[in-house]
C-alpha positions as CSV (number, residue, x, y, z in Angstrom):
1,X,33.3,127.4,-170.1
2,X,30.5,127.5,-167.1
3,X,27.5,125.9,-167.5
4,X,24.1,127.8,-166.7
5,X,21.1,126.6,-165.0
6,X,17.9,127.9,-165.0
7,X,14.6,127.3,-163.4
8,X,11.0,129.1,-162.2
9,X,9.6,127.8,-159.1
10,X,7.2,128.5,-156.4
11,X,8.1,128.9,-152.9
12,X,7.1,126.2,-150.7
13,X,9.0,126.2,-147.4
14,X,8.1,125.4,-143.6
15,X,8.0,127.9,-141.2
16,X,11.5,126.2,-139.1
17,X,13.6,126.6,-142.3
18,X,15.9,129.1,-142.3
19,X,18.8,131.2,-144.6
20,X,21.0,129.7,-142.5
21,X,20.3,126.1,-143.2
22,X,20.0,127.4,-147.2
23,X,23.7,128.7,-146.7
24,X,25.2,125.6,-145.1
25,X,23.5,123.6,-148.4
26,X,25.3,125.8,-150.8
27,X,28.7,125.9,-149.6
28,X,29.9,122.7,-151.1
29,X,29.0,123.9,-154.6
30,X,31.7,126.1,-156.5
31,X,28.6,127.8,-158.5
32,X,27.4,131.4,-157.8
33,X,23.5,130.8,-157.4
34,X,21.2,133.8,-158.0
35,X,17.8,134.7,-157.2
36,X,15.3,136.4,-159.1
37,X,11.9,137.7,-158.1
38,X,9.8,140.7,-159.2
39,X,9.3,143.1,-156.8
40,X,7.0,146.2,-157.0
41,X,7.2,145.6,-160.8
42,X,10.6,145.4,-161.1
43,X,13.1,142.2,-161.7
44,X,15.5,142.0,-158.6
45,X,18.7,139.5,-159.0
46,X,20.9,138.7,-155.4
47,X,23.7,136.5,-155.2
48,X,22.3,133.6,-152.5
49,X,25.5,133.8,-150.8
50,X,24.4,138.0,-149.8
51,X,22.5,137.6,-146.9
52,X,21.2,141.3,-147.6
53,X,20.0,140.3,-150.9
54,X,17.9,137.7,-149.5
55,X,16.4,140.0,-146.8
56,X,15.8,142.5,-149.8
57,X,13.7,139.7,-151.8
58,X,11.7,138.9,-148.5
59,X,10.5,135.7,-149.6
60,X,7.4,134.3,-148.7
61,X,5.5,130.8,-149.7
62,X,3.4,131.5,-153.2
63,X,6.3,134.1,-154.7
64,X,7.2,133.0,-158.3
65,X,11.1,133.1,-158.2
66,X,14.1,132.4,-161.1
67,X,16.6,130.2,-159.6
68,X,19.9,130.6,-161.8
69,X,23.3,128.8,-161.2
70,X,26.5,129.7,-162.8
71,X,29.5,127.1,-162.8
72,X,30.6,123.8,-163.3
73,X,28.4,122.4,-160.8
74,X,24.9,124.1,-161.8
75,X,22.8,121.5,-162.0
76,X,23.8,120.2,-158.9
77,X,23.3,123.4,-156.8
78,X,20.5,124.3,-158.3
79,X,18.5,121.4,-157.7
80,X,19.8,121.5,-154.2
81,X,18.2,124.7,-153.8
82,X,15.4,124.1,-155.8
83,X,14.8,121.2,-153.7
84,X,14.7,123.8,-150.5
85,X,12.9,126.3,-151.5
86,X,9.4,124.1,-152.7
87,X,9.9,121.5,-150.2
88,X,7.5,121.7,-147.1
């Protein structure tokens, strides 16, 4: 059975991090990590892994965002990203 993690956060990241750098984190983990934001009033959900999605979300420092991790591993990836995305 998978395990689910869930958690709201604020972003907080420095200008010189990057997707790319937030891909290379989450390969190790074998959980499919989400992201969740409103956006014009509406709830948008992207797989982290979908660069697309990400560019769709167009995060920027102060959005409110769901992080959500599916899998055996969820605690672990989602603190991983969790610890990304609100570190400056």
């Amino acid at each position: 059975m998978s395990e689910t993690s869930l958690k709201e956060i604020t972003i907080n990241i420095g200008e010189d991090k990057t997707i790319i750098e937030l891909s290379k984190i989450i390969q190790p983990f074998q959980s499919e990590i989400y992201l969740r934001k409103l956006l014009r009033g509406n709830p948008i959900e992207v797989n982290l892994k979908s660069f697309l999605g990400l560019i769709t979300l167009n995060l920027q420092n102060g959005d409110s965002i769901t992080v959500k991790a599916v899998g055996m591993d969820s605690e672990e990836a989602l603190q991983a990203v969790v610890h990304y995305l609100t570190q400056d």
